[in-house]
BALO-182595 format. One record per residue (C-alpha): residue in three letters; x, y, z. Coordinates in steps of 0.02 Angstrom, whole numbers, plus 50000, padded with zeros to 5 digits. Each point is the difference from the previous one (the first is absolute). Layout:
% BALO-182595
AlaXYZ;...
% end
This chain:
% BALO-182595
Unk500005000050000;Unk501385012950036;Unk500804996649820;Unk497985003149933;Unk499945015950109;Unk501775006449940;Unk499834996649813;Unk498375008050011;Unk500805014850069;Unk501405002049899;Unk499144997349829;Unk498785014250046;Unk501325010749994;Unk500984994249876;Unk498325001949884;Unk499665017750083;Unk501785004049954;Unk499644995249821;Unk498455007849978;Unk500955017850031;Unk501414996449923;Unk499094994749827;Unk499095016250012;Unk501435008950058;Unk500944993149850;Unk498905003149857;Unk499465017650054;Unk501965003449997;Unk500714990649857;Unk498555008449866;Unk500195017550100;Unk501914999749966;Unk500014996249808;Unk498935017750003;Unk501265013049984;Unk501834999949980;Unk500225010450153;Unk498674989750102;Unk501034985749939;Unk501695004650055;Unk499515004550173;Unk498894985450036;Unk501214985849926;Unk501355009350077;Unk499154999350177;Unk499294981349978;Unk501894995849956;Unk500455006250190;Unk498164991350083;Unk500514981849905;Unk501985004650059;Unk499575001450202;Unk500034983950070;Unk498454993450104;Unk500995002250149;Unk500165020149963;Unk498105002350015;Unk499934993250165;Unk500355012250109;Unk499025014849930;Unk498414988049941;Unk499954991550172;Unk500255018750097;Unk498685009149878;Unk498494984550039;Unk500644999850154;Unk499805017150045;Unk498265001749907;Unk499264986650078;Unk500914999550153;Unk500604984750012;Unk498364989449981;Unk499994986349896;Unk499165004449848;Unk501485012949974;Unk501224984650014;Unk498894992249862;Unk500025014249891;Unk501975001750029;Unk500154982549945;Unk498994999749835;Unk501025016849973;Unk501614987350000;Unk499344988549909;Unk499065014849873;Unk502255005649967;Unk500504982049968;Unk498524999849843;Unk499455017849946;Unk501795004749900;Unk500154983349895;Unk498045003549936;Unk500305017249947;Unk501504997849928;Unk499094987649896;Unk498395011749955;Unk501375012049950;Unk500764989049874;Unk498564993949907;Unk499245019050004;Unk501805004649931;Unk500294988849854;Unk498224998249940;Unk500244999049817;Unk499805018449940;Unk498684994649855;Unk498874998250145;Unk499835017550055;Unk500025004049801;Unk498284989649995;Unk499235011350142;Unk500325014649930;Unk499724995549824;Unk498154993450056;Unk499685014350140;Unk500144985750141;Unk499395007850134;Unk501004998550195;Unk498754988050073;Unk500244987049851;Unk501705002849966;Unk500274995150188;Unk498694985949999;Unk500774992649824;Unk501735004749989;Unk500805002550175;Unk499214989250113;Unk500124983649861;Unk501935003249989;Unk500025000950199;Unk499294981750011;Unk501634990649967;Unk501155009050100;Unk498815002550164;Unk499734981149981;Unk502034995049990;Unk500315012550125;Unk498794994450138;Unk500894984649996;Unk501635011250053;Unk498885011950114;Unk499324983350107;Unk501564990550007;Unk500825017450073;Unk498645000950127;Unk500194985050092;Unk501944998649958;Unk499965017850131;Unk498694992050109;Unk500874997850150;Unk501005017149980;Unk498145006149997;Unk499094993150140;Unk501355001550154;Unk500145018850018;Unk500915007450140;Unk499535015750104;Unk501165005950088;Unk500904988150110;Unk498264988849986;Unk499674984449852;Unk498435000449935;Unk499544982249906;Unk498475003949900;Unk499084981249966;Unk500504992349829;Unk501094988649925;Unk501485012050015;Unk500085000750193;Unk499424982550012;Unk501484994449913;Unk501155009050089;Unk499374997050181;Unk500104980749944;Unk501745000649939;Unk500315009950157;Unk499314984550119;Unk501244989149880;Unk498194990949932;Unk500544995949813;Unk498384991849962;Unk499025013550042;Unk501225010449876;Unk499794987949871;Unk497914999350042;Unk500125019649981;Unk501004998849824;Unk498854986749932;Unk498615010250033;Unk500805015849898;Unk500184987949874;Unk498454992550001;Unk499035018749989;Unk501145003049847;Unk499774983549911;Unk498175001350021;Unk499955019249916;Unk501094993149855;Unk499064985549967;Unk498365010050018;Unk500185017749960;Unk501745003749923;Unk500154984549882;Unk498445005249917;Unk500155018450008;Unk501754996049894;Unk499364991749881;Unk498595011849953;Unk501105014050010;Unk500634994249830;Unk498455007249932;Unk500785017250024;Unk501854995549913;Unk500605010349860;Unk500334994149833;Unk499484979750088;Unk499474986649879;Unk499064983150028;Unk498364996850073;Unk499235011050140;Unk500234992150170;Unk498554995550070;Unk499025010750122;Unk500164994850189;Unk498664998350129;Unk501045009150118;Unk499715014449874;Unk498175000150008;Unk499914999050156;Unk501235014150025;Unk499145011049876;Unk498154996050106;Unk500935007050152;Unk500715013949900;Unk498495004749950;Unk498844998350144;Unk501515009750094;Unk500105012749848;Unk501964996050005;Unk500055004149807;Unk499265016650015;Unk501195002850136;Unk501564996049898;Unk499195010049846;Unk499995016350126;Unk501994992250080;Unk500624999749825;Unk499155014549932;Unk500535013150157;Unk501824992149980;Unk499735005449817;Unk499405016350027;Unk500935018249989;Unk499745006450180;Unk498765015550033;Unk500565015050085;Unk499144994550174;Unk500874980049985;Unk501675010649972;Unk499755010050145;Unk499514984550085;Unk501684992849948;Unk501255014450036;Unk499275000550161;Unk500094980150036;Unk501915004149922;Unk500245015050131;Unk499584988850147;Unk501184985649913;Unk501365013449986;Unk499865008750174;Unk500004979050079;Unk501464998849908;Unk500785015050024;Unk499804997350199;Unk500654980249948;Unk501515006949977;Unk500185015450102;Unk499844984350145;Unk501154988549900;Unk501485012649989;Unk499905005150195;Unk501234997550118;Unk500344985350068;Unk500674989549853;Unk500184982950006;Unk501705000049940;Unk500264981650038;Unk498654993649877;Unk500235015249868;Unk501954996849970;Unk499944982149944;Unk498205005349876;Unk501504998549857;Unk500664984550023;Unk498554991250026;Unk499145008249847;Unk501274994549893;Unk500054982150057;Unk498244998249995;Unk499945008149828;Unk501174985449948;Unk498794986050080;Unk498645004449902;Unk500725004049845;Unk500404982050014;Unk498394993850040;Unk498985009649862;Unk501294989849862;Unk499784987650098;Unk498185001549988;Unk499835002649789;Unk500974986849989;Unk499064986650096;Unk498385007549936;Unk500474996749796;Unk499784983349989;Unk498065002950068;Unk499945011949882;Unk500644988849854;Unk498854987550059;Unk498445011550024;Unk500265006549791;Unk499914982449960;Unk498444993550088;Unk498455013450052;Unk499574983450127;Unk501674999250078;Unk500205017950009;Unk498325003850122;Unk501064985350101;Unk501235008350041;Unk498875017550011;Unk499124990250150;Unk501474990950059;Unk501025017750012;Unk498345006350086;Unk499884985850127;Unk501984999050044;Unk500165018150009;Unk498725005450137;Unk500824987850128;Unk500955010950137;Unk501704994149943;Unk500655008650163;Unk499274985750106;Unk501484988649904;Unk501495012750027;Unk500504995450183;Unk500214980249947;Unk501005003449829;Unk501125013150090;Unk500164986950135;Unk500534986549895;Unk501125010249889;Unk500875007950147;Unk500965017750034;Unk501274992649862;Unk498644998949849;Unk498995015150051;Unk500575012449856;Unk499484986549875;Unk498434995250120;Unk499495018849997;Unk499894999949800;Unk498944985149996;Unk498725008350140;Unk500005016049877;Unk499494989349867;Unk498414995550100;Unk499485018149986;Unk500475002549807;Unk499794982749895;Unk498155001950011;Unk499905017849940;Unk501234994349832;Unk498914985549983;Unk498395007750005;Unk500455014449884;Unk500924991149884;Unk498554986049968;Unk498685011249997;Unk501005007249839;Unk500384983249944;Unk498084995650004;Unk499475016749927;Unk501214995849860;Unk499025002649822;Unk499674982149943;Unk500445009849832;Unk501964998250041;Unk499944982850068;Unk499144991749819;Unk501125012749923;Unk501434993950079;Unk499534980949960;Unk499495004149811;Unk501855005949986;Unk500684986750107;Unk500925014750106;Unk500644987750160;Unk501394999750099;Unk501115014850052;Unk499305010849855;Unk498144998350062;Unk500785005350182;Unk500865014249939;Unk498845007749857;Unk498174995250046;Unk499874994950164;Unk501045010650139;Unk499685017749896;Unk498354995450014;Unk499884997250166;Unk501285013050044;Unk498775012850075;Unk499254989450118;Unk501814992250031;Unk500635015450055;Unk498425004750112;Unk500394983050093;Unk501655005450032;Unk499515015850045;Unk498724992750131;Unk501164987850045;Unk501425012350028;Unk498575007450150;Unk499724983950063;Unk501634993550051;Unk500295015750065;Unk498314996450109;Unk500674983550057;Unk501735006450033;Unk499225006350186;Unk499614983150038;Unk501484990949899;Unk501555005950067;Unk499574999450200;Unk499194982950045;Unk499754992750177;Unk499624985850032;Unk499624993950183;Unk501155007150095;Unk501215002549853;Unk500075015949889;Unk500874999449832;Unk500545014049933;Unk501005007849842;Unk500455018949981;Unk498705007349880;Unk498675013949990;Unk498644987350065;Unk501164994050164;Unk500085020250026;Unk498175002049980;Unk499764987550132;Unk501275008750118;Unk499325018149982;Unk497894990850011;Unk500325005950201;Unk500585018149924;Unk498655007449905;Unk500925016649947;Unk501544985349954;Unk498594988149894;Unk499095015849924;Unk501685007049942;Unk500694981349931;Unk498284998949929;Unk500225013449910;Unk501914999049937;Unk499404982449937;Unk498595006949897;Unk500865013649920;Unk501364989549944;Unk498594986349924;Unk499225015549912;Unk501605007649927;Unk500344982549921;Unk498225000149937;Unk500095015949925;Unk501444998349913;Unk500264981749952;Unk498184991850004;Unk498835013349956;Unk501155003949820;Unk500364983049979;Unk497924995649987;Unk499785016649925;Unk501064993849855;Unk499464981449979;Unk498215006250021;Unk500125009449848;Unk501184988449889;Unk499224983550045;Unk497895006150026;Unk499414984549921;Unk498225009349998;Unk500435012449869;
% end
């Protein structure tokens, strides 16, 4: 019965979570494609919210709900689907911004040409497109929600641990009484929930999503039950009118009073952040966490470097396999799905253990690569499966195999969404570097010198975490700026298989 309770508990939120984050991510990814200026600030500033680690929202989400709702419990709850909401909001705008972006321009030539109106063009053009890539990337969004469960439910206040009921704390306060079954019960469970929404609502919503390829070929797949029944609840809760208006506002020029609106949401922003760092840059320093920031950047930097080649690499032969067969490439989409949402933390104590002090730098790579394989993998299938069948027959007609199918059909045309994996899993292993490079187990603590080893030194120094927080994420958004955002900039626009 606890295991019932808890799963019930933490699937609430996880779903909650999702819910905002999938509007969250569609009224931002159409809103941004707007206007080049509109564009540059908001992909600039998502950049920075993907870039800050789960751990850096923790102190000011858990003092804001905490304040507001003084400490009851439904501020908790709301502090905890907030966690969860940063683990799955960035990777489904991100993808709403690059279906919105490389829309094949003949489509918006149609509109015009036949005096479209906003409502259809919304209803017929944007929303369609959407389908694929909100399907694919739900898979990502759930798997990151309960991979950050138990960073999500155990919140601390102060010198007081607060274990909010779920899987997450469950897990942890079994592994804590050394009670491995119940750990294993409490992972079986996480991947029972999972298997069950694969084999009954992600499998199928897959498969139909193929309705809404460009350029596919073949017979339509069927239609799903799951869809009808979906659409009847859409309906009766008027959830299509209520994306129509999401997509539409996100696709609107702003009135004078919404501007206002904004500029004084951005004054209040400003003013927090100007006070952020008036606090930050304060007397006293903590000297003894800020001097080695550097050095632990820089071999953390080199970590997951490794780990995202590590990553592309492991995730091409799923790729290869998923061009070749549609049925063994929604196998691995619901394998990936299933494998990734297991808290991979739970195993890092016993691998570190075995390995030993002497293995750990090689130990810490492979715990990275729980935190970045799945976002290669997911990204780089969903763009092997969205592959026109066009190139494929194409590619067989000519009898174009080997190396020279690799290197002139198949990796330029899945370059774009190659790159976004890396990009996605570039943020991830920086995520799981907190947790990968200072383990304890029982009484033990295993530890290498890194940026995540210093993050869990300075957790006690809030001024010391906000400031690491912060050197971390501007480094991760330099890098994105000026190697992955002109590196995808490029390939988007040599390789856009939809033109």
């Amino acid at each position: 019965m606890q295991l019932i309770s808890a799963a019930c508990w933490s699937t609430y939120r996880i779903f909650v979570a999702y819910i905002l984050s999938l509007a969250f991510g569609i009224f931002y990814g159409v809103s941004a494609n707007v206007s080049p200026k509109r564009e540059k600030f908001m992909i600039a500033l998502l950049d920075v919210l993907q870039s800050v680690p789960i751990l850096g929202f923790f102190p000011v989400a858990i003092a804001f709900f905490a304040a507001v709702f003084q400490g009851q419990r439904i501020g908790l709850e709301l502090a905890a689907i907030f966690l969860i909401f940063t683990s799955q909001a960035w990777n489904i705008a991100f993808g709403v911004y690059e279906t919105i972006k490389t829309l094949p321009r003949e489509f918006g030539e149609v509109s015009k040409a036949f005096n479209f109106g906003p409502d259809f063009t919304v209803r017929r053009v944007y929303l369609p497109a959407m389908i694929p890539t909100i399907v694919f990337n739900s898979g990502v969004s759930m798997a990151n929600g309960w991979y950050f469960l138990m960073a999500s439910e155990i919140i601390s206040l102060g010198n007081k641990q607060v274990k909010l009921p779920g899987l997450g704390s469950t897990m942890m306060s079994y592994l804590a009484q050394g009670n491995i079954w119940g750990v294993i019960a409490s992972i079986g469970t996480i991947v029972l929930i999972n298997a069950l929404l694969q084999i009954f609502i992600f499998r199928p919503l897959v498969r139909w999503s193929e309705l809404f390829q460009y350029n596919a070929t073949g017979s339509a797949p069927e239609w799903p039950t799951v869809v009808d029944v979906l659409s009847g609840l859409g309906r009766a809760l008027r959830i299509d009118t209520f994306l129509v208006s999401l997509v539409s506002l996100g696709n609107r020029a702003y009135g004078k009073v919404a501007k206002y609106v904004i500029y004084g949401i951005g004054t209040i922003v400003a003013a927090a952040v100007g006070y952020l760092l008036y606090w930050l840059f304060t007397p006293p320093y903590p000297w003894d966490i800020l001097v080695q920031i550097p050095t632990a950047l820089t071999v953390t930097a080199m970590r997951v470097i490794a780990a995202v080649v590590i990553s592309v690499l492991l995730a091409l032969p799923f790729v290869i396999r998923s061009v070749r067969n549609v049925q063994t490439a929604q196998n691995i989409y619901s394998l990936a799905s299933i494998l990734g949402s297991i808290p991979a933390v739970i195993f890092y104590p016993p691998i570190v253990a075995l390995g030993g002090r002497s293995y750990m730098e090689l130990l810490s790579i492979l715990l990275l690569l729980t935190g970045s394989f799945w976002y290669a993998l997911f990204n780089m299938s969903k763009g092997a499966m969205l592959l026109p069948g066009v190139l494929t027959e194409m590619s067989q007609v000519f009898n174009i195999k080997g190396w020279l199918y690799y290197k002139n059909v198949l990796i330029p045309a899945i370059l774009p969404p190659l790159i976004t994996g890396a990009l996605t899993a570039w943020g991830g292993a920086w995520n799981a570097s907190i947790v990968a490079e200072h383990v304890q187990f029982g009484d033990q603590v295993y530890s290498i010198p890194g940026i995540g080893s210093l993050l869990t030194e300075a957790t006690s120094n809030t001024k010391a975490l906000v400031l690491t927080v912060l050197c971390m994420t501007v480094l991760i958004v330099l890098v994105n700026m000026l190697f992955w955002r002109p590196w995808y900039s490029r390939s988007a626009e040599k390789y856009n298989i939809t033109e």
